[in-house]
C-alpha positions as CSV (number, residue, x, y, z in Angstrom):
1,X,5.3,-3.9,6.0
2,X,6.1,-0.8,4.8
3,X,6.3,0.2,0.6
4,X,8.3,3.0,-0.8
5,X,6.6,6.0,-3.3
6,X,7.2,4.5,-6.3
7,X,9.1,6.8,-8.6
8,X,7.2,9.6,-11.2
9,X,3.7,9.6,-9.1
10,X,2.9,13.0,-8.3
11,X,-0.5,13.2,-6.1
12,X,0.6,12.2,-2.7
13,X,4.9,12.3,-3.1
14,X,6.3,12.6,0.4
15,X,3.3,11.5,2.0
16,X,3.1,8.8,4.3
17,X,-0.2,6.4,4.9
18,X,-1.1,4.0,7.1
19,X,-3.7,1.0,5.9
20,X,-5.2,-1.0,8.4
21,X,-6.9,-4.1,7.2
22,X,-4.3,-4.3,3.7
23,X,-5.0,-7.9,3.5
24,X,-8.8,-7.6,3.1
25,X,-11.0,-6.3,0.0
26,X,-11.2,-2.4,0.6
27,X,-7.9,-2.0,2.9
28,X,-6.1,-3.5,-0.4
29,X,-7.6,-1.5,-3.1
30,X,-6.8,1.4,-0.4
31,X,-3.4,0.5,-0.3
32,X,-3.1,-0.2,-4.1
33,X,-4.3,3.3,-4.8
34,X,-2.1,5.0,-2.3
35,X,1.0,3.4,-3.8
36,X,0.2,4.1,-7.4
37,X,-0.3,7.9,-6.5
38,X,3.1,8.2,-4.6
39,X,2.7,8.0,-0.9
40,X,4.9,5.6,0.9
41,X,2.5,2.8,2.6
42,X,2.5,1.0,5.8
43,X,0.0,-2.0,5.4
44,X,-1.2,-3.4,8.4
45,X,-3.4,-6.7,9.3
46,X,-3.7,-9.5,11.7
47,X,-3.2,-12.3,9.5
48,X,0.4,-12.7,7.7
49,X,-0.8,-14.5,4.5
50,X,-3.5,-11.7,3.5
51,X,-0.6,-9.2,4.6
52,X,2.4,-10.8,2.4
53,X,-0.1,-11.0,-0.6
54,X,-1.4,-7.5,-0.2
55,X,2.1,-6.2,0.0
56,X,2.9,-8.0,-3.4
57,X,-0.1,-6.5,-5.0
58,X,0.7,-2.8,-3.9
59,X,4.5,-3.3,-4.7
60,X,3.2,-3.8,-8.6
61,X,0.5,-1.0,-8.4
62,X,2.8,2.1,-8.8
């Protein structure tokens, strides 16, 4: 699943990231941080539920 830069973050605009292990503690956060300082995200993990809620959490942390 892959999140867009949310707009008006500076840090990492145009930057692209890929999070293995989104839908566990540290890939999360990870992902969370990326998000909120502009770099578009591409979350990765083997199970779908930790990977749909991980992707809801980043899509709000920008």
């Amino acid at each position: 699943m892959r999140l867009p830069a949310k707009e008006g973050a500076l840090k990492l605009a145009s930057k692209v990231a890929i999070v293995t292990g989104a839908g566990r503690n540290v890939g999360e956060e990870v992902a969370c941080a990326l998000v909120a300082e502009g770099a578009n995200v591409a979350l990765v993990d083997n199970n779908q539920e930790r990977l749909d809620r991980a992707v809801e959490k980043a899509s709000k942390a920008g």
